[in-house]
C-alpha positions as CSV (number, residue, x, y, z in Angstrom):
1,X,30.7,17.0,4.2
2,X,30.1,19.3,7.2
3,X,28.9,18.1,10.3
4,X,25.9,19.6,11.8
5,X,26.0,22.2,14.8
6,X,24.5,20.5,18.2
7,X,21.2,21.2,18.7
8,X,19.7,22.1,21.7
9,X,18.1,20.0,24.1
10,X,16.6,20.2,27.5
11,X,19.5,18.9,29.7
12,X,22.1,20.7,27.1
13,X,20.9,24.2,25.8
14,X,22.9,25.3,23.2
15,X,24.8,28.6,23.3
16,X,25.4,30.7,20.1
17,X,28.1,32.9,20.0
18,X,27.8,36.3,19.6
19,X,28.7,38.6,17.3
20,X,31.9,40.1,18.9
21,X,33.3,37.2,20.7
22,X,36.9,36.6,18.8
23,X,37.2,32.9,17.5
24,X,39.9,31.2,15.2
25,X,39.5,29.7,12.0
26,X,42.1,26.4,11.6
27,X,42.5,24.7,8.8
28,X,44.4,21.6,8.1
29,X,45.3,20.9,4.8
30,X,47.4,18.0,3.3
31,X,47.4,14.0,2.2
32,X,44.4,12.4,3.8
33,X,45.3,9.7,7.0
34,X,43.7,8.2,9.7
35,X,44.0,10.1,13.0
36,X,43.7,13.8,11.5
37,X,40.6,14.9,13.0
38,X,41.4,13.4,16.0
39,X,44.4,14.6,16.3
40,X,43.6,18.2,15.2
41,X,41.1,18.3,18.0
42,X,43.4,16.5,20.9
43,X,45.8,19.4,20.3
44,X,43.0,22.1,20.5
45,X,42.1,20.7,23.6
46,X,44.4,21.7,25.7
47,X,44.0,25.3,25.0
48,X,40.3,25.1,26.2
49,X,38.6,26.2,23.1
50,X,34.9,25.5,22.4
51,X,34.0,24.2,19.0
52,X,31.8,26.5,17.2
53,X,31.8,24.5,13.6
54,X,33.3,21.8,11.5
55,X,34.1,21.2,7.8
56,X,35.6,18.7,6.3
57,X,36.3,17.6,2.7
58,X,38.3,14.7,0.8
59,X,39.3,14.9,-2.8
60,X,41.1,12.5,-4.4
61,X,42.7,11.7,-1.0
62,X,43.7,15.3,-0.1
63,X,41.9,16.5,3.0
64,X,40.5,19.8,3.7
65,X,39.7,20.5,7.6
66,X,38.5,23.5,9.4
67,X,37.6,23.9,12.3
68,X,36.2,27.3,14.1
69,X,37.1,27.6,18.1
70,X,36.7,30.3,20.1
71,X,39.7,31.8,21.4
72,X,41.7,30.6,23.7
73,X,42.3,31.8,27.5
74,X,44.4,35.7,27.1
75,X,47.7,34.7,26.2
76,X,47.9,31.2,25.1
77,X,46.7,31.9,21.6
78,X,50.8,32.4,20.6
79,X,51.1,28.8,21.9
80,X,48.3,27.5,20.8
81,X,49.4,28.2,16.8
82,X,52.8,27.2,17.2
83,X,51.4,24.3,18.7
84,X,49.5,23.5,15.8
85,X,51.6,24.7,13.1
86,X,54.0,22.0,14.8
87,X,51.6,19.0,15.0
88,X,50.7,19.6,11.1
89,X,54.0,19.9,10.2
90,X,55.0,16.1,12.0
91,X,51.6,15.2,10.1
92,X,53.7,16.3,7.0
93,X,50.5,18.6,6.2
94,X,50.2,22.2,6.1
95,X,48.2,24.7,9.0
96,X,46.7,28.2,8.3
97,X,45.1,29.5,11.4
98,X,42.9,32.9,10.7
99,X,41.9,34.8,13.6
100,X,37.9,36.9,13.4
101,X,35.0,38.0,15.4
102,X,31.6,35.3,15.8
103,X,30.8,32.4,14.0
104,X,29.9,32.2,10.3
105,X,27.1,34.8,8.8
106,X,23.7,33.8,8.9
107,X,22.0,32.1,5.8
108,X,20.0,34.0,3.6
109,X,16.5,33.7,3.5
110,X,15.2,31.4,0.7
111,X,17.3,27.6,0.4
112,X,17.3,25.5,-2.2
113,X,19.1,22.3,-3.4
114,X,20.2,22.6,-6.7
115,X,21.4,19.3,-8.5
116,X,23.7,19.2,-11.6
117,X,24.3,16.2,-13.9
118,X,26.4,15.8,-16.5
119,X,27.8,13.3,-19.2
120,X,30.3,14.9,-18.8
121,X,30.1,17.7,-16.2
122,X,32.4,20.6,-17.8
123,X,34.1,23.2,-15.9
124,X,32.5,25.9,-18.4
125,X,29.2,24.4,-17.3
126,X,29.5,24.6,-13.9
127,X,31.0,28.2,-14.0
128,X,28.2,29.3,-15.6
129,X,26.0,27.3,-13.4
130,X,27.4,29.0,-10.3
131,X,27.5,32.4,-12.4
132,X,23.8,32.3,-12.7
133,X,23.5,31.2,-9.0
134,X,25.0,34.6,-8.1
135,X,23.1,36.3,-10.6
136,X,20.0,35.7,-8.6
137,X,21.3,37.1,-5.5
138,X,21.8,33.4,-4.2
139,X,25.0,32.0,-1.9
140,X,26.6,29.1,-2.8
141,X,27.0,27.4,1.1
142,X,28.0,23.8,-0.3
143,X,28.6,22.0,-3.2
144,X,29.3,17.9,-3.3
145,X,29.2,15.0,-5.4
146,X,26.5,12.7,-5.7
147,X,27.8,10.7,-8.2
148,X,30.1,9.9,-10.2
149,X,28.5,7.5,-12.3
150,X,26.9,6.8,-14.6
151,X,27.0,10.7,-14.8
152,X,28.8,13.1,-12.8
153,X,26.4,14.5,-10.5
154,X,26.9,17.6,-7.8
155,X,24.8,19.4,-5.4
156,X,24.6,23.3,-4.5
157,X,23.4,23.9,-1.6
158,X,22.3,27.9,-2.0
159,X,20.7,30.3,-0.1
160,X,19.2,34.1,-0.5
161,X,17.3,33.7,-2.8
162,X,13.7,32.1,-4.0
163,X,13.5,28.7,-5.6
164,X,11.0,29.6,-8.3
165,X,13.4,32.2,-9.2
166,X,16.4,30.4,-9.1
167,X,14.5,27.2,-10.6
168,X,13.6,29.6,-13.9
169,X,16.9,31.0,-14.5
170,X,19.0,28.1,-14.3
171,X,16.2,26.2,-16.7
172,X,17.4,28.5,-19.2
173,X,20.8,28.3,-18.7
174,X,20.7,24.5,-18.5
175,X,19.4,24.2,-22.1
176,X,21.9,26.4,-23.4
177,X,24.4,24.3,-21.6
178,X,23.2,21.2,-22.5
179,X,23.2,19.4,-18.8
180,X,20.7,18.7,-16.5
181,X,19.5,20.8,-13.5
182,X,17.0,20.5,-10.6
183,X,16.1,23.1,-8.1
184,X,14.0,22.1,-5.2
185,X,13.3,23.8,-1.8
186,X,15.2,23.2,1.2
187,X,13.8,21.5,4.5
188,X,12.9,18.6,6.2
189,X,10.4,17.5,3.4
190,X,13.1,16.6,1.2
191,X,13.7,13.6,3.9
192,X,9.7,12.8,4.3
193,X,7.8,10.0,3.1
194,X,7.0,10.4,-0.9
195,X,5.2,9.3,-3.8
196,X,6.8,8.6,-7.5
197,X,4.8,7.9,-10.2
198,X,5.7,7.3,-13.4
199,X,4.9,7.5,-17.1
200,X,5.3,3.8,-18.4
201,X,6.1,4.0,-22.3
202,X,9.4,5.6,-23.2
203,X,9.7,6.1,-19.2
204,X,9.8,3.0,-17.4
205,X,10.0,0.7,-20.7
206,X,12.5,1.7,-23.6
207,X,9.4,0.5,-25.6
208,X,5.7,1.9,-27.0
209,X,3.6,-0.7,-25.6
210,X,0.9,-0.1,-28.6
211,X,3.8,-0.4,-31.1
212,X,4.6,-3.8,-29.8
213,X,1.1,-5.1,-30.1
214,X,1.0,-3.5,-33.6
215,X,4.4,-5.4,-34.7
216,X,2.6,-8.7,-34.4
217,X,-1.1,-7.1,-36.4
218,X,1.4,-6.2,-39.4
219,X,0.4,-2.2,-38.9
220,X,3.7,-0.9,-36.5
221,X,4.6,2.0,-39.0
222,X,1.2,3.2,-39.3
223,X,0.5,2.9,-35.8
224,X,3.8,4.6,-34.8
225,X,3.4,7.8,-36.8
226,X,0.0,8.1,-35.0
227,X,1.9,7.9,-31.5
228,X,4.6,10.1,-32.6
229,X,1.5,13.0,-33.4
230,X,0.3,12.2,-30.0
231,X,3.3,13.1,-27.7
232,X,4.1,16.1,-29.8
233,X,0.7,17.0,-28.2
234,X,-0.4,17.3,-32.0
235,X,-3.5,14.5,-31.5
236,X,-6.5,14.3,-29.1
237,X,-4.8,11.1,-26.9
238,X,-8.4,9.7,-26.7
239,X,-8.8,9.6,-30.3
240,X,-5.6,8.9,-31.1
241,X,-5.9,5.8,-28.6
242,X,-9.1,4.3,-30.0
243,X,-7.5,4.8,-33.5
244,X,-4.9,2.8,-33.1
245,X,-6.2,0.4,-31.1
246,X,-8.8,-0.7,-34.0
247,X,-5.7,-1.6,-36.1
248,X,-5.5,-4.3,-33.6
249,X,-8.8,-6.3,-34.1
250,X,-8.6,-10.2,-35.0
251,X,-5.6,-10.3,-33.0
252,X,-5.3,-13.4,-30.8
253,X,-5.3,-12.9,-26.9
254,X,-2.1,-15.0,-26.9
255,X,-0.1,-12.2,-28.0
256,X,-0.6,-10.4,-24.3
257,X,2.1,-12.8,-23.3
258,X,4.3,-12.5,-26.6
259,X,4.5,-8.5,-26.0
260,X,4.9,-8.7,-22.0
261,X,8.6,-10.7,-23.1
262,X,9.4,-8.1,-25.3
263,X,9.0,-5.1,-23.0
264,X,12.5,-3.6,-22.1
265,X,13.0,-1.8,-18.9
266,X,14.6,1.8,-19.3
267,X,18.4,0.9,-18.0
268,X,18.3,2.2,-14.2
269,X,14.7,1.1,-13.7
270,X,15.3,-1.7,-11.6
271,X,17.4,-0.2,-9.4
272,X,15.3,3.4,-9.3
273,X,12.6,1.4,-7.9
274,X,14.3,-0.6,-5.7
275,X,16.2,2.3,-3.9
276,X,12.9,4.0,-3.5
277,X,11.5,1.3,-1.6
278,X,14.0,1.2,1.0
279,X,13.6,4.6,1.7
280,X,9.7,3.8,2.1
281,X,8.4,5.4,-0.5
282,X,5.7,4.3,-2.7
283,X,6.4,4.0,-6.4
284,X,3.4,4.1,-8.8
285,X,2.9,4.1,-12.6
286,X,0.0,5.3,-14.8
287,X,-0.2,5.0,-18.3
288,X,-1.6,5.5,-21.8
289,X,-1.2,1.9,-22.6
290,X,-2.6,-0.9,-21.4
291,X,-3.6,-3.3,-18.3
292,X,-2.4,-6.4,-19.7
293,X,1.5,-5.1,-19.5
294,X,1.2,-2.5,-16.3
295,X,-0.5,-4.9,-14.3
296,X,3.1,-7.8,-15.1
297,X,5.3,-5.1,-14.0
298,X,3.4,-4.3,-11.1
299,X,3.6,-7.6,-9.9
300,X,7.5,-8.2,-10.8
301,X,8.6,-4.5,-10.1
302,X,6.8,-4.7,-6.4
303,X,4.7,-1.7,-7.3
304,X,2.2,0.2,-4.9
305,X,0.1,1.4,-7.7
306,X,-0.6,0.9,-11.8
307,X,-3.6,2.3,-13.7
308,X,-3.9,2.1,-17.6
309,X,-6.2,1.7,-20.3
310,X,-7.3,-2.1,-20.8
311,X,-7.6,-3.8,-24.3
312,X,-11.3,-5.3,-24.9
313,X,-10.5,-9.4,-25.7
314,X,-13.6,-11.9,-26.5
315,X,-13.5,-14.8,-27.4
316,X,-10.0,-15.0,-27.1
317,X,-9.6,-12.0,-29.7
318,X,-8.6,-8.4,-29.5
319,X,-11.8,-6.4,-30.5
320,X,-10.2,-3.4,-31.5
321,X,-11.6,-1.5,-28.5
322,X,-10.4,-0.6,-24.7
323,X,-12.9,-0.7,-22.0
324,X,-13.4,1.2,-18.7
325,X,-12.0,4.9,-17.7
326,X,-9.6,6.2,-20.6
327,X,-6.4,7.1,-18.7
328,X,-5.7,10.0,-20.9
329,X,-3.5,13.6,-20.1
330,X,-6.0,14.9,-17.4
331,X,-6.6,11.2,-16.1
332,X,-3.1,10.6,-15.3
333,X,-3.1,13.8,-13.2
334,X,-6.2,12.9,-11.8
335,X,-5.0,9.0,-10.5
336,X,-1.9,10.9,-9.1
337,X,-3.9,12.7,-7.1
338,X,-5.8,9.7,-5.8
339,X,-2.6,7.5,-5.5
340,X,-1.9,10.5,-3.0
341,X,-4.6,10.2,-1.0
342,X,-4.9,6.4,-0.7
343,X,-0.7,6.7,-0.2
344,X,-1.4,9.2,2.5
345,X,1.0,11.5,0.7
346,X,0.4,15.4,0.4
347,X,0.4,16.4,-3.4
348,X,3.7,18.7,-2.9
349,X,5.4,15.7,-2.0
350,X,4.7,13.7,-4.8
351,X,7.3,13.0,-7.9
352,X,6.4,12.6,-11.3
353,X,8.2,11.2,-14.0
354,X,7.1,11.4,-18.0
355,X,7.9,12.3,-21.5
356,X,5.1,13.0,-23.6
357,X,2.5,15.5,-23.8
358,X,-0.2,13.2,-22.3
359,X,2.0,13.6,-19.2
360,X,2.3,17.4,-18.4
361,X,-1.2,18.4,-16.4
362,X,0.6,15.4,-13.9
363,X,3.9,16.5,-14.2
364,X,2.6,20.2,-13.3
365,X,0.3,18.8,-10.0
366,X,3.2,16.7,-9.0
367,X,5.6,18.8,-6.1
368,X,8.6,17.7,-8.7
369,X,7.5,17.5,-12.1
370,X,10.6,14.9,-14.4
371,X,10.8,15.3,-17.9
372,X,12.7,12.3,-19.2
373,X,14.2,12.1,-22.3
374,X,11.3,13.8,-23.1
375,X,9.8,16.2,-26.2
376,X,10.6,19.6,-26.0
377,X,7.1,21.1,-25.1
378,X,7.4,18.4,-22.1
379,X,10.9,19.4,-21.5
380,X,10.0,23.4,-21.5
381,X,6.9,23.0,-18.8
382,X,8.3,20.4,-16.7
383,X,10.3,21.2,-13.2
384,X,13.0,19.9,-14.4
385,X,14.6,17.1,-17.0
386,X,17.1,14.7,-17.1
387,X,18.1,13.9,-20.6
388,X,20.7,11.0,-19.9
389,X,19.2,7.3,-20.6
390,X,19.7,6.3,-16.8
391,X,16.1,6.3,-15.1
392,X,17.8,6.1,-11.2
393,X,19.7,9.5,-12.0
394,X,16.1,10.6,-10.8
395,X,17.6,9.4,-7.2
396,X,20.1,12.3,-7.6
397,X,17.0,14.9,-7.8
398,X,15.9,13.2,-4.7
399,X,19.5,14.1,-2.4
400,X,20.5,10.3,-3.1
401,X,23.9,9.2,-3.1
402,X,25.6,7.2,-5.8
403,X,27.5,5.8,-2.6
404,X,24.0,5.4,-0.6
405,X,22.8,3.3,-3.5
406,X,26.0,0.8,-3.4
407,X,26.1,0.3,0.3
408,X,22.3,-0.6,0.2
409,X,22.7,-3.1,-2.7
410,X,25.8,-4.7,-0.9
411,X,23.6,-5.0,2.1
412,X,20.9,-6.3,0.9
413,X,18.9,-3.8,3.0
């Protein structure tokens, strides 16, 4: 990780340096210790250097320091790199010092984060990953893990070139590859306040809430093959929805409960959520199924929001019909929206998570648009997808830490 530059304050302006001033490049390489930075730095310090950047990286317990100084006071530099050839060398590590004019180039115009994961992350795929980087014109500046499980995740951070750009080209490359990329713009909205809402069948749930209620009326196949059409974006959803839900007149109220035991939450879903909460943002679902299941897992997931179609009951009987607003394609786009507002949330910060057809006009109006697991006309429109059965990979997208993750678990925070 590098650690930033100081910024400038009014007591302690900060003072680039320019262009021609001669500076160092030292780096330390070697087995990893306690004491190296420190010590690094306590033997620059008596040469009167100024610190002009820092980078440091460990890797399986090797260590990779550099450090940028200017140059020291006219003649000490000779001492100054025997000095520090000899400390590394009683460190039992190794020293390369470079000597150059300024500090590092200026970042091109146009940053982006571009995440990675893989199951397993292959060194072809991440040659041609960075291969297509270049292609655009972009700089890689960074690259680190995010995690190492339950998929190998990595971050590039690139520069010079546009993220719509570099967000089409490496779509294309990615499905060739067969790995999982997301491009998103660099700033200080990655760190703000957001939104995630999510698709609740096949997204949230393992399960299709409609085929569980069709199980118990004896009609599951028949019912399924009708959802199936549905997400290939093959079926109207509205008549699709009314169709199947006739198949479930006669059927006793009682089994609301029966089907809210059976629902199965997508592996990852607990702690997705959970993560997202102690960041402060505000996690939302909206669905083509039904009340009687969204409303349960709002109340044991903590949810902010849930919206869904509700099943008609009389008498203590399914009718066979759904009542109120149809939360179809366009209406899930449309409650995003309004989750938004009532969240307080501006639309380009909003995530949205889905898999089928219903779920692309709110994918598209979301600032991130997920395709999980999803079918391939999802898969083509969305921002990006994540094709692994883990639903808090999504954290990765988001510049979470596998690391961040465990540390707030272990805390309880």
């Amino acid at each position: 990780m590098s650690a930033s530059q100081p910024q400038p304050t009014a007591d302690a302006p900060s003072v680039d340096v320019p262009a021609d001033v001669p500076t160092l490049l030292v780096k330390i390489f070697g087995k990893d210790r306690p004491g190296i930075t420190a010590g690094l730095f306590d033997t620059l310090a008596a040469y009167s250097v100024d610190v002009v950047d820092i980078e440091q990286v460990v890797t399986r317990g090797r260590i990779v320091l550099c450090a940028l100084v200017t140059q020291p006071p006219a003649g000490l530099e000779g001492d100054l790199r025997s000095t520090v050839h000899s400390w590394a060398e009683s460190m039992k590590m190794q020293a390369e010092i470079i000597s150059g004019i300024g500090d590092n180039r200026p970042r091109g115009t146009g940053r982006s984060h571009v995440t990675v994961l893989g199951h397993p992350l292959t060194a072809e795929s991440t040659a041609s990953i960075a291969a297509s980087i270049t292609g655009t014109g972009g700089n890689i500046d960074r690259i680190f893990r995010l995690a190492k499980y339950p998929v190998t995740a990595v971050e590039f951070a690139v520069s010079g070139t546009a993220t719509e750009e570099l967000r089409t080209v490496l779509a294309i490359e990615a499905a060739r590859l067969g790995v999982d990329v997301a491009v998103v713009s660099a700033g200080l909205y990655r760190r703000a306040q957001r939104l995630v809402v999510m698709d609740v069948d096949s997204t949230l749930i393992q399960d299709e809430v409609i085929e569980l209620f069709a199980a118990h009326a004896g009609c599951e196949d028949e019912v399924a093959e009708v959802t199936a059409a549905a997400m290939r974006g093959e079926l109207d959803f509205e008549q699709s929805l009314h169709a199947r839900v006739a198949l479930l007149a006669g059927l006793d109220a009682s089994v609301v409960e029966k089907v809210r035991s059976e629902v199965q939450l997508t592996s990852g879903a607990r702690t997705l959520i959970r993560t997202l909460k102690r960041l402060g943002y505000q996690v939302g679902v909206v669905s083509g199924g039904f009340t009687q299941v969204t409303d349960d897992l709002k109340e044991r997931l903590g949810l902010d929001f849930a919206q869904a179609n509700t099943l008609e009951i009389v008498d203590g009987k399914l009718t066979g019909r759904v009542t109120g607003e149809i939360v179809d394609r366009a209406g899930k786009a449309r409650l995003l929206r309004r989750f938004a507002t009532e969240a307080g949330v501006p639309l380009e910060q909003t995530v949205a998570i889905g898999d089928g057809a219903n779920d692309l006009d709110m994918l598209n109006a979301a600032g991130l648009g997920v395709a999980f697991n999803a079918k391939p006309v999802v898969r083509e429109a969305a921002h990006t997808a994540v094709n692994v059965p883990f639903l808090d990979t999504v954290l990765y997208l988001l510049g979470v830490t596998r690391e961040e993750v465990e540390a707030a678990d272990a805390q309880g925070a």
